[in-house]
C-alpha positions in Angstrom: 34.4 -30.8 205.8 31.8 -28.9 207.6 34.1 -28.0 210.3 36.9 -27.0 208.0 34.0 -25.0 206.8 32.9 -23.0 209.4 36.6 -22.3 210.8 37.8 -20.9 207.9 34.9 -18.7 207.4 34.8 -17.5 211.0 38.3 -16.6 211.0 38.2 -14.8 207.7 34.9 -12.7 209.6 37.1 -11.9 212.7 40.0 -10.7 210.4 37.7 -8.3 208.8 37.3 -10.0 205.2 33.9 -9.1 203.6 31.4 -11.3 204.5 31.1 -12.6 200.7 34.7 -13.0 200.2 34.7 -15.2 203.2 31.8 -17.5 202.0 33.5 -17.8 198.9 36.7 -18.8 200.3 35.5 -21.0 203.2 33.6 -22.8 200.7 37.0 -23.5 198.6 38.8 -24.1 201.2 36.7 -27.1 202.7 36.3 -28.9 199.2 40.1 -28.4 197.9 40.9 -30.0 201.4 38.3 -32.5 201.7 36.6 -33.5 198.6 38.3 -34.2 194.7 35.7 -32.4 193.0 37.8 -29.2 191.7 36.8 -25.8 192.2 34.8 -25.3 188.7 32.1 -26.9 190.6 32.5 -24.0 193.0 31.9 -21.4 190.3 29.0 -23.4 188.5 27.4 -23.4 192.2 27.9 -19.2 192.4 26.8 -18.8 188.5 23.8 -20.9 189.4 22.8 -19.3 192.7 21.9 -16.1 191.2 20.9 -17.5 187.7 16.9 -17.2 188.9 14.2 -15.3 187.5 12.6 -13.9 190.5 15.8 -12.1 191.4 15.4 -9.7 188.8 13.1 -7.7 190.9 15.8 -6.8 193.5 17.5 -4.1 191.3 14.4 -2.7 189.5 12.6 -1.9 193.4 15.4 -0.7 194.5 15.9 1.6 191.7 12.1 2.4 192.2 13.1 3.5 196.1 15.9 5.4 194.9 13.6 7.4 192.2 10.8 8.1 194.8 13.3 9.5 197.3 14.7 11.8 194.8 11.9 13.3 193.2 9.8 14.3 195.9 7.7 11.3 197.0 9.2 11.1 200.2 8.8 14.7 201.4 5.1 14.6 200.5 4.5 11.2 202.6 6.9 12.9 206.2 4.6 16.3 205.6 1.3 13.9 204.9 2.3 11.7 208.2 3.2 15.1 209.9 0.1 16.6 209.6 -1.9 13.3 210.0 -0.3 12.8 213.8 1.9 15.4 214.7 -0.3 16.7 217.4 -0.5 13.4 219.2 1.0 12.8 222.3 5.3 11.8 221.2 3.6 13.6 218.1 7.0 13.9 216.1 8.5 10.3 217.1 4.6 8.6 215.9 5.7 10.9 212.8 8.8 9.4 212.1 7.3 5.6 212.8 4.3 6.1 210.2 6.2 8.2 207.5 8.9 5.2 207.6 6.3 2.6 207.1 5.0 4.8 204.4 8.1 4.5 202.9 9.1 1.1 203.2 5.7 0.5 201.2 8.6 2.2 198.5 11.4 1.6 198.7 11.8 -2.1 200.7 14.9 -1.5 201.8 16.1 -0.8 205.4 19.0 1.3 204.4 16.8 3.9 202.3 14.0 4.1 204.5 16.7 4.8 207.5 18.3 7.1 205.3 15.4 9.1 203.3 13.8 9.8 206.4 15.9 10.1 209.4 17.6 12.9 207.4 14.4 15.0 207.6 12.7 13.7 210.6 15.8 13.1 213.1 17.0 16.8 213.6 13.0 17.9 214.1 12.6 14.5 216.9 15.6 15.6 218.9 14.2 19.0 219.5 10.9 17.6 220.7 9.8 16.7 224.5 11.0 13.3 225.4 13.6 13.2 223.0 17.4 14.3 222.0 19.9 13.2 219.3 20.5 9.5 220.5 17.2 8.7 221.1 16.0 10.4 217.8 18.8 8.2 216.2 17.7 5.4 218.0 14.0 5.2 216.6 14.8 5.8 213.3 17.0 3.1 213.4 15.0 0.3 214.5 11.8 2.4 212.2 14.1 1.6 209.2 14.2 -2.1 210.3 10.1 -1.6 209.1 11.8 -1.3 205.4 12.1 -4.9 204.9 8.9 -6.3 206.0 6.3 -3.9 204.4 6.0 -5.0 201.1 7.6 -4.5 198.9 10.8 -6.3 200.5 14.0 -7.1 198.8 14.2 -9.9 201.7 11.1 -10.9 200.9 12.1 -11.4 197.3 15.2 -13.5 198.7 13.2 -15.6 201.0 10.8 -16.5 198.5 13.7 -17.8 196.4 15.3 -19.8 198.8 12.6 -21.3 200.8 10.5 -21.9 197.5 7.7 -19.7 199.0 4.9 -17.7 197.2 6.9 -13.6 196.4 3.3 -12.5 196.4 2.1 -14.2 199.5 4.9 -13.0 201.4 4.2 -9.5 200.1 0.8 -9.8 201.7 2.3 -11.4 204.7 4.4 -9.2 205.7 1.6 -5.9 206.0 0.0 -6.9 209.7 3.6 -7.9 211.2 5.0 -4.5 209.9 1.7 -2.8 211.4 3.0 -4.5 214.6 6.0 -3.7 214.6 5.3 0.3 214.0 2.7 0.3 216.6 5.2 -1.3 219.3 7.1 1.4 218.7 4.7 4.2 218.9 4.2 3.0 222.4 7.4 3.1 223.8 7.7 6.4 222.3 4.8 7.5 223.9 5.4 6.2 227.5 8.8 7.5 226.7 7.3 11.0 226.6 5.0 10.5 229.8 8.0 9.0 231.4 10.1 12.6 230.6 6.8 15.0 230.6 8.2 18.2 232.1 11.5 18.4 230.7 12.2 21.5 228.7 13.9 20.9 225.1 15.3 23.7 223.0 13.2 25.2 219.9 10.4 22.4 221.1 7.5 24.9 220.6 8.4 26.1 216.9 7.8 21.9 215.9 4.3 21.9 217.4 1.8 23.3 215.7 -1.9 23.4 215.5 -2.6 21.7 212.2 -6.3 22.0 210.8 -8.4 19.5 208.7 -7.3 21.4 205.7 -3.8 21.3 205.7 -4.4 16.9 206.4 -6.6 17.2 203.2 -4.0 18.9 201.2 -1.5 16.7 202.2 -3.3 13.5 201.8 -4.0 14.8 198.2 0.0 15.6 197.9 0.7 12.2 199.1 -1.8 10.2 197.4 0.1 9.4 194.0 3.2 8.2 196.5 0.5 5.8 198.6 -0.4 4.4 195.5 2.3 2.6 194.7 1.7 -0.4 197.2 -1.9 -0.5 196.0 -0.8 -0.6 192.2 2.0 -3.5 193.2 -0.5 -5.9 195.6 -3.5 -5.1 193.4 -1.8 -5.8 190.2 0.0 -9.0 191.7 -3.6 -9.7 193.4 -5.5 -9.8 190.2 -2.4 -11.6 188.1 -2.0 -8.8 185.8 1.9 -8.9 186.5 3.9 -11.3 188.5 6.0 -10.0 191.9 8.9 -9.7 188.9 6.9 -7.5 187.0 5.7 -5.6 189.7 9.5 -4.1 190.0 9.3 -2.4 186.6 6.2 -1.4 186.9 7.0 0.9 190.2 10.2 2.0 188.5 7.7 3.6 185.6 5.6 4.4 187.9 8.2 6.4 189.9 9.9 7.9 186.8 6.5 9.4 184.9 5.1 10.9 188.6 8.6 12.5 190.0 9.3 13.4 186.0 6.1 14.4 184.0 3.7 15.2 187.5 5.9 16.8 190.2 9.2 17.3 187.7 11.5 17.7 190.4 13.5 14.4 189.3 16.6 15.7 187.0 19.2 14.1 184.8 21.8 14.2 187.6 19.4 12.5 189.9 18.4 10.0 188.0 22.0 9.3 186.8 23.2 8.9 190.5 19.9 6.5 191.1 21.3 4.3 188.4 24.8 4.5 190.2 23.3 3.3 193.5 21.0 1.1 192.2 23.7 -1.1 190.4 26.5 -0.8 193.6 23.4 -1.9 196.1 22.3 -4.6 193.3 26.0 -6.1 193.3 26.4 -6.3 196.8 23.2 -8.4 197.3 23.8 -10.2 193.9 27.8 -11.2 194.9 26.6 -12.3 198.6 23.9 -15.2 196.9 26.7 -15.8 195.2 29.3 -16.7 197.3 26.8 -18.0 199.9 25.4 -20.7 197.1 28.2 -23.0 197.2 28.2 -22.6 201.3 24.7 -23.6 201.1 25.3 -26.5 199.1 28.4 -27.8 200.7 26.2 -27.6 204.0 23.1 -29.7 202.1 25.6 -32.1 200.5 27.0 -32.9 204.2 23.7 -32.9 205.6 24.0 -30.5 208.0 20.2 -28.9 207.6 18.7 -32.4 208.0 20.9 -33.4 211.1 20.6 -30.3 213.0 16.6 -30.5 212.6 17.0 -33.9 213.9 19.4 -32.4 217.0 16.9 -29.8 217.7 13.7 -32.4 217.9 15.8 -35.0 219.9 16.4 -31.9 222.5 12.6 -31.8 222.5 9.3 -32.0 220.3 7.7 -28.9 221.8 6.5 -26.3 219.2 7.0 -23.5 221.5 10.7 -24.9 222.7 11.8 -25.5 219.1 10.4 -21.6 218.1 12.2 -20.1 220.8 15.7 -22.1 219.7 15.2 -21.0 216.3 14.6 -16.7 217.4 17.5 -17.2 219.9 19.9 -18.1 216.6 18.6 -15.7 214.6 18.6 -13.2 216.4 22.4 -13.7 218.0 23.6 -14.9 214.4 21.7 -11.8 213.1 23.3 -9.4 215.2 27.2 -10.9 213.5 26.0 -11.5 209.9 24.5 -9.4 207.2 20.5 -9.9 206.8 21.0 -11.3 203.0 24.1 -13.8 203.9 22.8 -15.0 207.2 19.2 -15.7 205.7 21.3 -17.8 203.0 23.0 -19.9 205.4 20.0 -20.2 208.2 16.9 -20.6 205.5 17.7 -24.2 204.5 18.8 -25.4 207.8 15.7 -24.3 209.6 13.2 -24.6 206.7 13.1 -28.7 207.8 12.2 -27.5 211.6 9.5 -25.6 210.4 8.2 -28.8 208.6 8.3 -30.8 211.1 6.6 -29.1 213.9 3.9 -27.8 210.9 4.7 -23.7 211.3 3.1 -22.5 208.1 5.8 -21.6 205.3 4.6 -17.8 205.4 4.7 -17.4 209.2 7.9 -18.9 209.0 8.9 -16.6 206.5 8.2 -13.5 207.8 9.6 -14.7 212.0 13.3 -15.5 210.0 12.9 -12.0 208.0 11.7 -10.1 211.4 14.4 -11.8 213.5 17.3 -10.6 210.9 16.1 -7.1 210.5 16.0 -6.5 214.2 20.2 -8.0 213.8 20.0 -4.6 211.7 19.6 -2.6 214.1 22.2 -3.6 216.9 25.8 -3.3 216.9 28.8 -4.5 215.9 27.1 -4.7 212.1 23.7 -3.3 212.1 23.2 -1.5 208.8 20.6 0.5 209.8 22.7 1.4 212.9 25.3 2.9 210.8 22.9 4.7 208.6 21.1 6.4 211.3 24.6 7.3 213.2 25.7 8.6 209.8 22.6 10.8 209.3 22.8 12.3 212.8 26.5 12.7 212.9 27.2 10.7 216.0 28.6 7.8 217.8 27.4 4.0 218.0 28.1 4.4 221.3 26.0 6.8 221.5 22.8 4.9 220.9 23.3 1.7 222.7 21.3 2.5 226.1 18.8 4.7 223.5 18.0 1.5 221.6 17.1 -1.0 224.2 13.6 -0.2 225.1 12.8 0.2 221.1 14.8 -3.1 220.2 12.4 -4.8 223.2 9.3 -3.6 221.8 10.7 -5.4 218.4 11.4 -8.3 220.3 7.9 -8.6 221.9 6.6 -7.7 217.9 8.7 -10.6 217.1 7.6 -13.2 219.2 4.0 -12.4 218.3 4.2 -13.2 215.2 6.3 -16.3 215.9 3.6 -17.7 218.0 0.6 -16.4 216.3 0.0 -18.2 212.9 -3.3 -16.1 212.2 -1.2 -13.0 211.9 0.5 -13.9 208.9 -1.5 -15.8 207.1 -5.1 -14.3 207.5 -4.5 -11.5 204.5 -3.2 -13.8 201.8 -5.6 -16.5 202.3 -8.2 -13.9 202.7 -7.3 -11.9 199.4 -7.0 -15.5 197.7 
């Protein structure tokens, strides 16, 4: 079964069927042929893959993300981070990094945080010393990676389903290894710019600008009802006045009365076309747990999790041997599959590896969700990629030399918090 499995669904991948379709399919295929249980059990496994609670927060935070980038939150947090470190040295690319991680504490998504802000800060970074289109292109893509670690994180949500994990303790889990990874790539940027210092860039002068206390004082104030959103999530989730659930209506209310009632730059058409995105985005995420649900179970029902655990620790019992074979499948199996499929398909197979060697259920949390978002940013199906090449109007090609040093400095991100427990778990078992 299991092979009939994979076959069919690789072949369907290489044809160029959507990755949900061919989950679906491969999943029929292998029981028609190998099993006499009919294919209602198929559809009671898809009904009952999505038919959980906690997955009702997916659509209202993305609908929050989608509100806050429309009615003026986002602007006020890229002229906030502007003013904050725009004068440092790489001033505009340390821009980009923080006003992305800013925003990922809105929107948790990859996609909107690429979007919202590369189309603002990627034309200013390729006019500044160190920098040009590719390279501008290439940071906000792997920046927008950020999106789904910072809480809060539609992944997040989806890992805590699978793996039976904590939402909220992930939340809190995921703020230091998002720190990490924005601070890795701050400084590659910055040796970037020392690396190029002398090189003369068109209109560079007119983006550097002496900025006083004042003007980070009235920006801070401008951008304080936007920062406030993560606190009123964590605290409220923090102090049990609303589960992680919860907490995704609560930003969407929050989002609508500030951009509507406060700043009243959020009109009918906007919040029309929010609605539209929200529920396309929604269904994408909602039909892939869908159609991977009966892959899942087909794999659990052969044993497949269980055996390749027991592969893995025959090959050896080392901690460190048995992390590094995990990243290196996540990371190739990232780069080919779709964050919320392939975290689907990998959870429940390495979830028992974790076990055994004793990796804490958070840290192994946030290494899978680090691991997959970085698949995000690399070709042939990085969806941050295509965002960011979309938003600056040229090639993939184009960025594939730009990317590698800022895809290293994710890597070396990654593996600290692989093989640093602390770094993960301090803050929830602090806050607790």
């Amino acid at each position: 079964m299991v092979i009939i499995l994979f076959v069919v669904f690789i072949l369907l991948v290489v044809i160029g069927v959507p990755i949900a379709f061919a989950l679906a399919f491969a999943s029929i295929t292998a029981m028609v042929m190998t099993t006499p249980f009919g294919v209602d059990l198929i559809i009671q496994s898809m009904v009952g893959g999505v038919d959980s609670f906690p997955l009702v927060a997916i659509p209202f935070f993305i609908l929050a993300g989608q509100l806050m980038g429309k009615g003026g939150m986002s602007r006020r947090i890229i002229t906030f981070a502007r003013n904050l470190t725009g004068t440092l040295p790489a001033g505009m690319a340390v821009v980009m990094v923080v006003a992305s991680i800013m925003f990922a504490a809105i929107s948790g998504s990859t996609a909107a945080t690429t979007a919202t802000i590369g189309a603002i800060m990627i034309p200013v970074l390729a006019r500044s010393p160190g920098f040009n289109l590719p390279s501008a292109a290439a940071l906000q893509t792997t920046s927008g990676s950020i999106g789904v670690i910072i809480p809060p994180s539609v992944p997040l949500i989806l890992m805590g389903v699978i793996a039976g994990i904590s939402i909220g303790d992930l939340f809190l889990a995921g703020i230091v290894p998002g720190l990490i990874m924005g601070v890795s790539l701050i400084i590659v940027s910055m040796i970037m710019v020392m690396i190029k210092k002398g090189e003369t860039f068109e209109n560079a002068e007119e983006y550097i600008e002496k900025i006083t206390l004042k003007d980070i004082l009235v920006s801070l104030i401008h951008a304080i009802l936007p920062m406030m959103t993560l606190v009123i999530i964590l605290g409220g989730i923090i102090g049990g006045i609303f589960t992680p659930t919860e907490a995704g209506l609560v930003a969407v209310v929050y989002a609508f009365l500030v951009c509507t009632l406060i700043y009243g730059e959020l009109r009918v058409s906007d919040l029309t076309e929010s609605l539209q995105e929200t529920v396309v985005i929604t269904a994408v995420v909602v039909l892939c747990i869908s159609a991977a649900s009966p892959f899942a179970w087909l794999l659990t029902v052969e044993q497949i999790p269980q055996q390749m655990a027991h592969s893995m620790l025959a090959i050896t019992e080392s901690p460190f041997m048995l992390i590094g074979l995990m990243l290196f499948c996540l990371i190739i199996i990232g780069t080919f599959l779709d964050l919320t499929p392939a975290m689907l398909i990998l959870v429940p197979v390495f979830l028992p590896i974790a076990s055994a060697i004793n990796m804490p259920d958070l840290q192994f949390g946030l290494m899978v969700t680090m691991a997959l978002a970085i698949g995000q940013c690399t070709p042939p199906l990085g969806v941050s990629l295509f965002v960011a090449c979309g938003v600056a109007k040229c090639k993939i090609s184009d960025l594939v030399i730009p990317l590698i040093p800022f895809l290293a400095a994710l890597l070396v991100a990654l593996l600290i918090i692989a093989f640093v427990p602390a770094l993960t778990t301090w803050l929830p078992y602090l806050l607790k």
